[in-house]
KEVO-991786 format. One record per residue: residue in three letters; x negated, y, z negated of N, C-alpha, C, CB in turn. Coordinates in steps of 0.05 Angstrom, whole numbers, padded with zeros to 5 digits, always signed. Each point is the difference from the previous one (the first is absolute). Glycine has a CB too. Example, Ala and Ser with C-alpha at 12.3 -4.5 7.8 and 13.67 -1.06 7.14 Angstrom:
# KEVO-991786
ALA-00264-00114-00156+00018+00024+00000-00018+00024+00000+00038-00023-00025;SER-00031+00044+00039-00016+00024-00001+00015+00022-00014-00024-00013+00043;
This chain:
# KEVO-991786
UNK+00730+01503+00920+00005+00001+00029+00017+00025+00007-00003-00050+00003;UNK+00025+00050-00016+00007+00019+00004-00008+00034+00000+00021-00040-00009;UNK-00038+00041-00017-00018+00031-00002-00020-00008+00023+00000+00017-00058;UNK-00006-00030+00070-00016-00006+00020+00014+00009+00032-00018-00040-00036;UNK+00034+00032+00034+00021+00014+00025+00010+00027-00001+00016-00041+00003;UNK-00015+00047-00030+00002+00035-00002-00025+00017+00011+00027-00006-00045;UNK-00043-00010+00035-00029+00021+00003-00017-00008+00029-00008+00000-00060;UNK+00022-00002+00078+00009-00009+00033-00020-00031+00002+00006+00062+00029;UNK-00005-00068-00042-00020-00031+00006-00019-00003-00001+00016-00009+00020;UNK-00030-00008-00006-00031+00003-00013-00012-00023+00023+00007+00012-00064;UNK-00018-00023+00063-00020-00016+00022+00015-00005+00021-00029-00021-00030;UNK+00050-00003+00022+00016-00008+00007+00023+00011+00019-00019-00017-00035;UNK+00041+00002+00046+00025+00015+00012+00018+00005-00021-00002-00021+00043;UNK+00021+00037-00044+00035+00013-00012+00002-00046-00010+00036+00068+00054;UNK-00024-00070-00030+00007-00029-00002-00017-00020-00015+00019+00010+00039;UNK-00037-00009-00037-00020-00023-00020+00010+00008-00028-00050-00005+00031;UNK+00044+00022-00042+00010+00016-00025+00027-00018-00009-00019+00054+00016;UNK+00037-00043+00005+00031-00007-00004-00002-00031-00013+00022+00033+00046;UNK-00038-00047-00022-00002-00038+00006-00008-00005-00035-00029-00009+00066;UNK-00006+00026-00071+00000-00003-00028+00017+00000-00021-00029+00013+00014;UNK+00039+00012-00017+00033-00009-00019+00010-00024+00004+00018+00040+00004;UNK-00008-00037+00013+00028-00030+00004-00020-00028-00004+00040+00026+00049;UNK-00057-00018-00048-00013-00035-00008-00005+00000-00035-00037-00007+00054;UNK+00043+00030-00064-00013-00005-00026+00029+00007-00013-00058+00013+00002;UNK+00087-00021+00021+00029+00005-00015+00016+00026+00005-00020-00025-00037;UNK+00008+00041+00050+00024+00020+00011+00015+00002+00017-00019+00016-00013;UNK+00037-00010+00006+00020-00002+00014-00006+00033+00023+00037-00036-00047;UNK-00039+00040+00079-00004+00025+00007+00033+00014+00015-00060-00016+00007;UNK+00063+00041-00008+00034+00002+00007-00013+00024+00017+00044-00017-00045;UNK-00034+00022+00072-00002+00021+00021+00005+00023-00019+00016-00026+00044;UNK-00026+00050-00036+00010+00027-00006+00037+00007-00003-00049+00010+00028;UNK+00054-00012-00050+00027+00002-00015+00014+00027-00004-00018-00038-00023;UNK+00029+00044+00032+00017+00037-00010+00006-00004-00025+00027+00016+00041;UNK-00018-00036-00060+00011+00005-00026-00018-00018-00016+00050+00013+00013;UNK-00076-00016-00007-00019-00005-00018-00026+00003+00006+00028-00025-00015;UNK-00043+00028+00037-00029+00007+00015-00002+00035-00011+00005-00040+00054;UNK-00016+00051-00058-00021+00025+00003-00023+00010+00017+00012-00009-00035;UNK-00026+00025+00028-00015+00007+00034-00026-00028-00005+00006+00075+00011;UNK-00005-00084-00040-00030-00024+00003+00011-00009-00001-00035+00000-00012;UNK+00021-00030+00009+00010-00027-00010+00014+00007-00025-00038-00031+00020;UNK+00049+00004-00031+00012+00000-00033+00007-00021+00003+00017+00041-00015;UNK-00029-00050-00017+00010-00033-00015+00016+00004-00011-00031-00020-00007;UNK+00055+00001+00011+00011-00005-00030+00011-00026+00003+00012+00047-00015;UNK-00027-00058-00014+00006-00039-00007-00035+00001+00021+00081-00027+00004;UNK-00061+00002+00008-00031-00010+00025+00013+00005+00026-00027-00047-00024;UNK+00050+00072+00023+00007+00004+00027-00020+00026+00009+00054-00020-00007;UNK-00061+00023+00035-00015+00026+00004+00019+00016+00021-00050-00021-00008;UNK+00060+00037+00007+00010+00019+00020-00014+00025+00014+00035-00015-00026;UNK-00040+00006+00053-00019+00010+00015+00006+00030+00001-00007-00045+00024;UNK-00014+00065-00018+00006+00031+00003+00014+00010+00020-00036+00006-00018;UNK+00049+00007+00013+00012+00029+00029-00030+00003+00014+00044+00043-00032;UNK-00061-00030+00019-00017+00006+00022-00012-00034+00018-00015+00055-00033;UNK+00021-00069+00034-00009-00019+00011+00012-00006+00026-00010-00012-00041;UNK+00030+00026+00041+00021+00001+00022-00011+00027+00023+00045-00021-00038;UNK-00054+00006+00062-00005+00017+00021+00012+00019+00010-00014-00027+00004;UNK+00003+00052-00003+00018+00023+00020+00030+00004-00033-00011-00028+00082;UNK+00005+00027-00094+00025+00003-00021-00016+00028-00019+00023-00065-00005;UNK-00009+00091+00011-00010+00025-00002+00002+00007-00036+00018+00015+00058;UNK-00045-00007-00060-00001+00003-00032+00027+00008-00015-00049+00016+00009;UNK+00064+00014+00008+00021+00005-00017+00024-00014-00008-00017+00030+00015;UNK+00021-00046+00012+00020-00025-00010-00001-00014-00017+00005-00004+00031;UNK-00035-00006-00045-00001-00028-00018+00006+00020-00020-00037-00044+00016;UNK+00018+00072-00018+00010+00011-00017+00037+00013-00015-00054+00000+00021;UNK+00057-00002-00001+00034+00015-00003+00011-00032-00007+00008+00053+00044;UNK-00021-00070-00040+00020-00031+00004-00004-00001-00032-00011-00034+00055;UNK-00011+00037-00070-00008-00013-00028+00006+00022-00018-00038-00034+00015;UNK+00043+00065-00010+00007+00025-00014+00028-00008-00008-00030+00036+00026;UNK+00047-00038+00003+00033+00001-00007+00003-00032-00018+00021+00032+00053;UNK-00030-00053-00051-00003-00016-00011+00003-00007-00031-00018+00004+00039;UNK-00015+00015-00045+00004+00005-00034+00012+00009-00009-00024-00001-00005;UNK+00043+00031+00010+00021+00017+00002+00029-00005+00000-00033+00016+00020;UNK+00039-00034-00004+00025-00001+00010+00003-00036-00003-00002+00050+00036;UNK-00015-00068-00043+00003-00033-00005-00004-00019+00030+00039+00013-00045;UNK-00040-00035+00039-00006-00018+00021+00021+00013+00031-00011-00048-00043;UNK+00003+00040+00064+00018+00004+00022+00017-00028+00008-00034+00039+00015;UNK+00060-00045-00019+00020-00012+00001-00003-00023+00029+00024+00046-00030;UNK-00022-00024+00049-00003-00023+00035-00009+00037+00023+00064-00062-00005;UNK-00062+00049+00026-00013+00016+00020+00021+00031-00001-00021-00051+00033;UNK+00046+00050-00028+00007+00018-00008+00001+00023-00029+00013-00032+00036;UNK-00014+00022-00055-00004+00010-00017-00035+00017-00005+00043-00038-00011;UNK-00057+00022+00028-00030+00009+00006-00003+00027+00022-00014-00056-00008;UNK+00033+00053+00027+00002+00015+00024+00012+00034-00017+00015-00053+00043;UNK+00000+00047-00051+00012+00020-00013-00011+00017-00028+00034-00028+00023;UNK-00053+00011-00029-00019+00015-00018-00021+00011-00001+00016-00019-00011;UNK-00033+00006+00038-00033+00008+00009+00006+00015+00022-00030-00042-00013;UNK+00020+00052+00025-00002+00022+00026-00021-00017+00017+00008+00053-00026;UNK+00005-00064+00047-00017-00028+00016+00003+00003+00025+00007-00036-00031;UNK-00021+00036+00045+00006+00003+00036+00002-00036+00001-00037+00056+00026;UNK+00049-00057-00005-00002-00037+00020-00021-00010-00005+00020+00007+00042;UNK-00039+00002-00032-00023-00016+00007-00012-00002-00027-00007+00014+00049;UNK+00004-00001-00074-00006-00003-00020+00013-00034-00014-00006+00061+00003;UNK+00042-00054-00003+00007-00013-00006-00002-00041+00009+00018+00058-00008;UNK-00033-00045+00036+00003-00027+00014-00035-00014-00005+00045+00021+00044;UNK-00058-00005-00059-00024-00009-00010+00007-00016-00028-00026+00040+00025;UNK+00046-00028-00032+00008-00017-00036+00009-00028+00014+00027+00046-00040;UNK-00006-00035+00049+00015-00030+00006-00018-00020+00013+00044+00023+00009;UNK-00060-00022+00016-00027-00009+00006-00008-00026-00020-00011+00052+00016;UNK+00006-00032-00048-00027-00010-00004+00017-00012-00024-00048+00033+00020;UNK+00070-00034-00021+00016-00011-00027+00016+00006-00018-00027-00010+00004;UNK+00013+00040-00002+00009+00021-00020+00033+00008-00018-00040+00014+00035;UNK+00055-00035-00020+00027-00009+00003+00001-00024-00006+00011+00028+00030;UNK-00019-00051-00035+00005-00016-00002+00020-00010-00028-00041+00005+00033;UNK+00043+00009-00054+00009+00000-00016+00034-00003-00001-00046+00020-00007;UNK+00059-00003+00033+00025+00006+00009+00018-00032+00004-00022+00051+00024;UNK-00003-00074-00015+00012-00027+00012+00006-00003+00030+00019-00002-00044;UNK-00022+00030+00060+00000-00002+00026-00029-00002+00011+00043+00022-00001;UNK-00032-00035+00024-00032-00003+00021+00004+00021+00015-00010-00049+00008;UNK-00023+00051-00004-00010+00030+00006+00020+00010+00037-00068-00013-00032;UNK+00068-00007+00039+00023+00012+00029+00019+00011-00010-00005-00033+00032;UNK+00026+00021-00048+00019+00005-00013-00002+00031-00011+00003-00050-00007;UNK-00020+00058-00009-00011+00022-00002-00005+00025+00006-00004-00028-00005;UNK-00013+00014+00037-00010+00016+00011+00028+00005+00019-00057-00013-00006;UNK+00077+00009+00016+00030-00001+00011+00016+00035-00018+00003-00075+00003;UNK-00007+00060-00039+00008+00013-00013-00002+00042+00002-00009-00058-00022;UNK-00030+00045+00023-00012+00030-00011+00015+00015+00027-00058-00012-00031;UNK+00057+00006+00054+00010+00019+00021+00025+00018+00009-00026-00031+00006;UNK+00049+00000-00030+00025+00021-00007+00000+00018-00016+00022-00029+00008;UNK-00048+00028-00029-00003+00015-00016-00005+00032+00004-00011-00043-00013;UNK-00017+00046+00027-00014+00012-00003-00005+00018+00029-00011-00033-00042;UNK+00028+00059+00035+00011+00015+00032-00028+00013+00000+00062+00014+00001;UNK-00079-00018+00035-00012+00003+00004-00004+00034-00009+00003-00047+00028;UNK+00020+00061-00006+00002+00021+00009+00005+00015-00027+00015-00014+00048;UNK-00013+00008-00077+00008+00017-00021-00024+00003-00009+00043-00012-00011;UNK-00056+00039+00003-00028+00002-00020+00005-00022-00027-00009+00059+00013;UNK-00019-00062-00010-00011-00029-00018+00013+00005-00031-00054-00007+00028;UNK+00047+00049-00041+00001+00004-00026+00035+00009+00000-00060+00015-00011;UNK+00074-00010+00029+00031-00007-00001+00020-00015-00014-00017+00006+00031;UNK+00027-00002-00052+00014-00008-00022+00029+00001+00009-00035+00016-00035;UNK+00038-00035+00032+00043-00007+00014+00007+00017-00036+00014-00077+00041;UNK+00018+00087-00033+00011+00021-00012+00018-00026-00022+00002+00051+00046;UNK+00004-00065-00035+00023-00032-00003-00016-00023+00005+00044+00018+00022;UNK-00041-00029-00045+00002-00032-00004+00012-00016+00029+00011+00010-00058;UNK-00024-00013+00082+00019-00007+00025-00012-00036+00000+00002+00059+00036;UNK+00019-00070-00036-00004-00032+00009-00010+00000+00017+00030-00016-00011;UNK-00053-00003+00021-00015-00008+00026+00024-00019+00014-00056+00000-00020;UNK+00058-00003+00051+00011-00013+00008+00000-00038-00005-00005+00048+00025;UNK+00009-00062-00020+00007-00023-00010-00005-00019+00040+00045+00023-00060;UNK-00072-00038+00057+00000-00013+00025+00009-00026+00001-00032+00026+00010;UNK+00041-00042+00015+00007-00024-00005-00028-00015+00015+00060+00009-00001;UNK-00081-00018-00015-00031-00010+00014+00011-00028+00004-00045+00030-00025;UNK+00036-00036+00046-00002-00028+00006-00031-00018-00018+00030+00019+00054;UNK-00037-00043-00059-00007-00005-00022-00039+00005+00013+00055-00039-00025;UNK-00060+00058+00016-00026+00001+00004-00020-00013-00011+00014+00031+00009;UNK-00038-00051+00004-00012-00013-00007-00030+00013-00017+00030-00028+00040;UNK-00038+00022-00060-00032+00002-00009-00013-00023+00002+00008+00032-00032;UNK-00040-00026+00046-00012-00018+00009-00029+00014-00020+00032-00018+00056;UNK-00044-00011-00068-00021+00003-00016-00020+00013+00007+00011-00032-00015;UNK-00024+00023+00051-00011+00005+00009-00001+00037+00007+00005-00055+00006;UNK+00021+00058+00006+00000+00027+00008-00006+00029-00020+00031-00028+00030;UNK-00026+00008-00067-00006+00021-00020-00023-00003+00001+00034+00003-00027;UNK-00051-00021+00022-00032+00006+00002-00008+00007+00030-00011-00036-00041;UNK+00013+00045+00055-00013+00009+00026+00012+00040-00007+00006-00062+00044;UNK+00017+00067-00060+00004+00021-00007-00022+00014-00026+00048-00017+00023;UNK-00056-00005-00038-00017+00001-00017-00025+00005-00005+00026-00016+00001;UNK-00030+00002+00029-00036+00011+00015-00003+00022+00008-00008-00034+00019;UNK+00035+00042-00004+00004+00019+00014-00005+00033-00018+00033-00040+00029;UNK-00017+00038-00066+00008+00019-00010-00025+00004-00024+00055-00008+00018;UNK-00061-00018-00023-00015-00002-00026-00029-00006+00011+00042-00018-00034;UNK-00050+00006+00062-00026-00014+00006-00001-00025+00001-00017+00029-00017;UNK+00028-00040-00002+00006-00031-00017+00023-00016+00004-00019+00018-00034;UNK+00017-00041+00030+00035-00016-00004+00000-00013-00016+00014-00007+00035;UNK+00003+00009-00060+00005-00014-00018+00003-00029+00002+00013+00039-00012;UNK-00010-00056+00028+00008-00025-00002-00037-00010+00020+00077+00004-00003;UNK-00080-00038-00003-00021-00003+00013-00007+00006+00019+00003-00021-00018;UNK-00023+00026+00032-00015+00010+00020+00010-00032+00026-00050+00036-00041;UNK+00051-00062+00030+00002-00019+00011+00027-00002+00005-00038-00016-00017;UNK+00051+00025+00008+00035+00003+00009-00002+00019+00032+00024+00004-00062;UNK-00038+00005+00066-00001+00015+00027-00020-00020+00025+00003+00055-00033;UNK-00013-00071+00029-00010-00017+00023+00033-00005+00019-00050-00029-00035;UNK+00027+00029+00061+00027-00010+00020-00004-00024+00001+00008+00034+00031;UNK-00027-00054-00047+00003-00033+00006-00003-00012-00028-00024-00002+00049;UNK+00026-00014-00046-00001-00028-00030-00025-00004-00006+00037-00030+00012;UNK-00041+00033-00035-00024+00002-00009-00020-00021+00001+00022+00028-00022;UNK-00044-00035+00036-00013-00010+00006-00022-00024-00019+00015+00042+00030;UNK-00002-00038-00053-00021-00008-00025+00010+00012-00028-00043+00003+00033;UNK+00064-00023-00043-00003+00000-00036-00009-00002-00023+00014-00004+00015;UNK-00033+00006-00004-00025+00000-00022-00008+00023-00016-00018-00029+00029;UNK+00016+00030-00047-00015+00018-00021-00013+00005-00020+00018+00004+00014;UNK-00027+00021-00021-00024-00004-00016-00003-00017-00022-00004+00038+00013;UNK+00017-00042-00025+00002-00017-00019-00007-00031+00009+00033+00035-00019;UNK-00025-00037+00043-00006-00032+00004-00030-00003+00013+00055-00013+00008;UNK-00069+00039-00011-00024-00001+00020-00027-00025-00014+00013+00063+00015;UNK-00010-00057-00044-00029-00015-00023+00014-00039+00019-00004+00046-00082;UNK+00021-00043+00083+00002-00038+00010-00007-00006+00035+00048-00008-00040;UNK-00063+00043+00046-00013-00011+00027-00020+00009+00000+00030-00004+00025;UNK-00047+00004-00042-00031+00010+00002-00011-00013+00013-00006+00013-00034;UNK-00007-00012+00054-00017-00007+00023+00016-00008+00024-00035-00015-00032;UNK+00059+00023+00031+00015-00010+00030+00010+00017+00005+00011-00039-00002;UNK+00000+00040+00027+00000+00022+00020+00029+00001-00004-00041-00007+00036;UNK+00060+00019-00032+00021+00011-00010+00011+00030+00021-00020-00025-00052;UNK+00047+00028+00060+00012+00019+00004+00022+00009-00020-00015-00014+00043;UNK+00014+00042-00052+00016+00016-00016+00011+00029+00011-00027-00025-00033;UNK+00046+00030+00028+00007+00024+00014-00003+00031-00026+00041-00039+00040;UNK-00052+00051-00034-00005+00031-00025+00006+00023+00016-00042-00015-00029;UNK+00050+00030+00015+00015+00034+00012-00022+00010-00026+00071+00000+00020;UNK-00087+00017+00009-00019+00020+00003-00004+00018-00024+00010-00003+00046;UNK-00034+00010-00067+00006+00013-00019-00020+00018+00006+00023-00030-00030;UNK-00054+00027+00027-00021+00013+00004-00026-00016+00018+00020+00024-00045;UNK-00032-00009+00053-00024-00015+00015-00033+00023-00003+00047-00028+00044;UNK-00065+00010-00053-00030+00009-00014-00015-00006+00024+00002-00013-00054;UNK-00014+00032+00066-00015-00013+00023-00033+00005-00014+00040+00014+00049;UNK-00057-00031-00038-00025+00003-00012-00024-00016+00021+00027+00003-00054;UNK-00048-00006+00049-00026-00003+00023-00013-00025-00006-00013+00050+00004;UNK+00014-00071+00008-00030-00017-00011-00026+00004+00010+00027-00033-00005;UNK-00042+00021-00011-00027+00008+00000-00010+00006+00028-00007-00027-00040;UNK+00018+00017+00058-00006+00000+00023+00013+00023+00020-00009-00048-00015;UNK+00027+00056+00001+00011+00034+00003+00028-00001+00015-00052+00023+00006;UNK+00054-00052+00001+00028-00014+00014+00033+00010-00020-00039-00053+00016;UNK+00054+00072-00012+00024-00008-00015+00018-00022-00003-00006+00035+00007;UNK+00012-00035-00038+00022-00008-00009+00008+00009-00023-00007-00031+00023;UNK+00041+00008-00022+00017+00010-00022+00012-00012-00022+00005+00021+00032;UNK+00001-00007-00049+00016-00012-00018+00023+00010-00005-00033-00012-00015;UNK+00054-00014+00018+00033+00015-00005+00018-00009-00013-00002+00013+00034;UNK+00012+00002-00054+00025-00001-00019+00036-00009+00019-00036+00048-00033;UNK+00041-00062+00023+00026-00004+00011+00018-00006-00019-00017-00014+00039;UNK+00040+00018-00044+00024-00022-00022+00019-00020+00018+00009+00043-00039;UNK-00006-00060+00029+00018-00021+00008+00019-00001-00010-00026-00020+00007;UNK+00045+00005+00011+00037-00001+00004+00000-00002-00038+00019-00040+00063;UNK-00025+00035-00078+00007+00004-00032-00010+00025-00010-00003-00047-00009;UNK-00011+00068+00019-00011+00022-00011-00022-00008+00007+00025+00015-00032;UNK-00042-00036+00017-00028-00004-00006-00020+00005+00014+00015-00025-00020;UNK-00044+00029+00008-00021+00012+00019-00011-00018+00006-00008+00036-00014;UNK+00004-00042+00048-00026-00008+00006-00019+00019+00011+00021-00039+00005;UNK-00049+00021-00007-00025+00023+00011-00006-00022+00026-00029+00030-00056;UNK+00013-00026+00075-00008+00004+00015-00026+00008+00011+00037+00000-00010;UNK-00052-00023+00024-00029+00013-00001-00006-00002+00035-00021-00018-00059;UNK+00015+00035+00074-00003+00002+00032-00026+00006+00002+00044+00016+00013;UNK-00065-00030-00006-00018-00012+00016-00004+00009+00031+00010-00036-00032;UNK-00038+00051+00035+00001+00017+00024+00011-00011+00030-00038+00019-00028;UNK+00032-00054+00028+00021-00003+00014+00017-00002+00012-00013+00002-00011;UNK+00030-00015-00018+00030+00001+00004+00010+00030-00004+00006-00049-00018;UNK-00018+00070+00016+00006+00034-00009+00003+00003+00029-00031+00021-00048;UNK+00012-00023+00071-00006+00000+00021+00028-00009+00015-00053-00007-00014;UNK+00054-00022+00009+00021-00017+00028+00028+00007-00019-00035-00054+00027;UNK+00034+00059-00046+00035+00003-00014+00003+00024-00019+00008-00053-00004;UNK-00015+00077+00013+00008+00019-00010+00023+00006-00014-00026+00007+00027;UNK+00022+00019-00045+00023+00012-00009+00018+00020+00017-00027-00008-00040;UNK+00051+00013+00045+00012+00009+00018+00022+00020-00005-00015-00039+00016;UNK+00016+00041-00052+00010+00019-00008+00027-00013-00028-00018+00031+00057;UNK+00030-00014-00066+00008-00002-00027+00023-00022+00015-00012+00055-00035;UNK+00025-00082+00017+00016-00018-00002-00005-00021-00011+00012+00016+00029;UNK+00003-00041-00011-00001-00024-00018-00023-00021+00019+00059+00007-00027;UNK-00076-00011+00018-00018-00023+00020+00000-00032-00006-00033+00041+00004;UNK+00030-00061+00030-00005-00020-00021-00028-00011+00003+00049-00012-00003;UNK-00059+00009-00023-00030-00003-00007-00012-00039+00004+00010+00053-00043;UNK-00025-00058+00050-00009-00026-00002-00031+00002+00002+00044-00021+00021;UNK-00049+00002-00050-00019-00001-00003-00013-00018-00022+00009+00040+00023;UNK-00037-00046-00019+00000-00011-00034-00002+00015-00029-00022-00031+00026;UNK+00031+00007-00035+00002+00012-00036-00025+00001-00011+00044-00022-00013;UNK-00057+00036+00001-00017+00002-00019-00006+00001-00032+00000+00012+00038;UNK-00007-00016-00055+00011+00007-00028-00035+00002-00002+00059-00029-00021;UNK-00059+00055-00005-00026+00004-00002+00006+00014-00030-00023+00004+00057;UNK+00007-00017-00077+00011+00015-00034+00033-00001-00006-00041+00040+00003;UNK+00051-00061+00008+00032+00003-00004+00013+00007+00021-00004+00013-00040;UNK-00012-00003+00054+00021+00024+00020-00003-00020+00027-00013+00064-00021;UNK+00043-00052+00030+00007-00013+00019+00000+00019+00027+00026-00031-00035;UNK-00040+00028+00052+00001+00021+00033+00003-00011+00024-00028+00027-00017;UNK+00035-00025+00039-00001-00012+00025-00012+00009+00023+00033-00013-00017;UNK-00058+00003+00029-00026+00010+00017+00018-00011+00023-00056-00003-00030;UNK+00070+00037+00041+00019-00010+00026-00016-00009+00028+00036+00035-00018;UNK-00026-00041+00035-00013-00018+00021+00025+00007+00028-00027-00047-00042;UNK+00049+00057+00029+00024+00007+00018+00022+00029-00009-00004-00058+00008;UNK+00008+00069-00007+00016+00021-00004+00017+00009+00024-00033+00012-00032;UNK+00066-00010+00030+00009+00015+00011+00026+00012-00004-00030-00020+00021;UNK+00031+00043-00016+00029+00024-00014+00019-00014+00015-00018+00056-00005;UNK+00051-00063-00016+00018-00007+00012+00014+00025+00003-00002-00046-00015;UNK+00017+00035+00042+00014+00021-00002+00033+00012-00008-00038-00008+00026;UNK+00049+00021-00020+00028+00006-00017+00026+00012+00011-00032+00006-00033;UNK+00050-00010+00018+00026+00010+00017-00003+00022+00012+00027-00019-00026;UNK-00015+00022+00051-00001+00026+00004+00032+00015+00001-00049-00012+00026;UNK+00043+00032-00041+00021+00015-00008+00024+00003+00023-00037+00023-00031;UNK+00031-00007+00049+00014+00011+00027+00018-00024+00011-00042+00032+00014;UNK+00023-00054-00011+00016-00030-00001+00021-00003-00016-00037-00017+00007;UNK+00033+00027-00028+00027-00010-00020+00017+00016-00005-00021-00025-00021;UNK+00017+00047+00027+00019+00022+00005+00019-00002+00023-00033+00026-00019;UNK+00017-00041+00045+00013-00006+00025+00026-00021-00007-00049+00007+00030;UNK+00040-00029-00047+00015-00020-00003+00025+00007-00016-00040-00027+00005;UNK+00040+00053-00018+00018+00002-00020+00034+00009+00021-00049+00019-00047;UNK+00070-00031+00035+00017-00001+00010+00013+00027+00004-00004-00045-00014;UNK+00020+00063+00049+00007+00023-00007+00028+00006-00014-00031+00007+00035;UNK+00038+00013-00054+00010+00009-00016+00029+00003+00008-00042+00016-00014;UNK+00060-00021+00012+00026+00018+00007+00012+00024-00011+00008-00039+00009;UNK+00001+00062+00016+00007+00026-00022+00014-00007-00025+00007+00030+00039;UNK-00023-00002-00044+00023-00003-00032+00020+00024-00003-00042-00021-00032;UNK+00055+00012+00016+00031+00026-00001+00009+00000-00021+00020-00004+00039;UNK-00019+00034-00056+00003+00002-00024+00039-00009+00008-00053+00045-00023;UNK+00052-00039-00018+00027-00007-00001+00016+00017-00016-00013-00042+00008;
């Protein structure tokens, strides 16, 4: 999976790839400064995702990030990083973003607070201080990390979010069921909820479309999906997420599928919303 994600993917999305790993035991870790490189990399059954995976994050940075690295040894915390790579803001605020810090034990606000005392706009980027100068020292009031808000940064930086796709619905999930429990409803009609993987469109004899569609369920697992011109017709597909499917079960040579009869995309938090709700900040004042 992993030489699979180096060599930019293949049928599939970035994310299905990833999903494959972690079901067969890997552990996946965001893009890391003191262990990621510009690909993927294993080590054990952990995978540490690439620099280049990270959006708008400019070749020479990952490069200068993993040069001074081998050279000079792991990077300590954010300051010690600031002072060794030649990094504008916005660079820096793509690491913190996507994780790239996580190692330090602070949450990414916390962080992102940090990099600004750091990192003087107005001084050229390749500018080397003469002195060892202490960063100032802030008194933060206790900043919150919210699960949600790192994966919506995640989509944002990488395409993807590491945590389920079903952790982002704005409602309660409609149906606990899954694939695994499908062979004890063969011939009954059944609702299941699946996040969107691929969809085969194809003709019957009669030249009418339909489809067939791949989905995984709240455990990983695959279900398939068989759409009937139809139900293709009155319950379309509406684009990449999590849907909930109802339909009957079929089993044919072992295999288990469900000839939908209902389909429809749930829908999901919306970001802006939860940004609104988040509580405002009080100044801060070094010390």
């Amino acid at each position: 999976m992993v030489a699979t994600l180096n060599n930019g993917g293949g049928f599939y999305r970035t994310e299905l790839y990833i999903h494959e790993a972690r079901m067969h035991g890997a552990i996946i870790i965001t893009p890391c400064i003191n262990n990621s490189h510009v690909l993927c990399k294993i080590k054990g059954n952990t995978i540490y995702l690439g620099l280049q995976m990270i959006n708008e994050l400019q070749e020479h940075t990952r490069n200068e990030i993993i040069n001074e690295r081998e050279h000079n040894g792991l990077y300590l915390d954010v300051n010690d990083f600031i002072k060794r790579v030649r990094i504008s803001v916005e660079q820096m605020r793509l690491l913190v973003r996507v994780g790239a810090f996580n190692f330090t034990g602070k949450n990414k606000k916390e962080l992102l607070w940090e990099i600004h005392t750091l990192i003087n706009p107005a001084k050229k980027i390749n500018e080397k201080e003469l002195f060892d100068i202490k960063p100032k020292k802030w008194d933060l009031p206790v900043l919150s990390s919210f699960k949600l808000d790192e994966a919506f940064d995640e989509i944002e930086l990488l395409g993807f979010s590491l945590c389920p796709p079903f952790d982002l619905l704005r409602d309660k999930l409609p149906s606990d069921l899954t694939a695994n429990q499908l062979k004890k409803y063969v011939g009954k009609t059944i609702t299941i909820v699946g996040y969107l993987v691929t969809v085969k469109n194809t003709s019957t004899s009669k030249g009418d479309r339909m489809y067939f569609g791949t989905f995984t369920d709240t455990e990983g697992h695959w279900i398939d999906t068989v759409h009937f011109p139809d139900s293709a017709k009155q319950f379309p597909f509406t684009g990449p997420g999590c849907y909930l499917l109802g339909g009957k079960v079929v089993e044919e040579y072992d295999f288990t599928s469900i000839e939908v009869n209902y389909m429809k995309r749930l829908p999901v938090i919306d970001r802006e919303q939860l940004i609104e709700n988040t509580e405002t900040l009080p100044i801060i004042t070094p010390h």
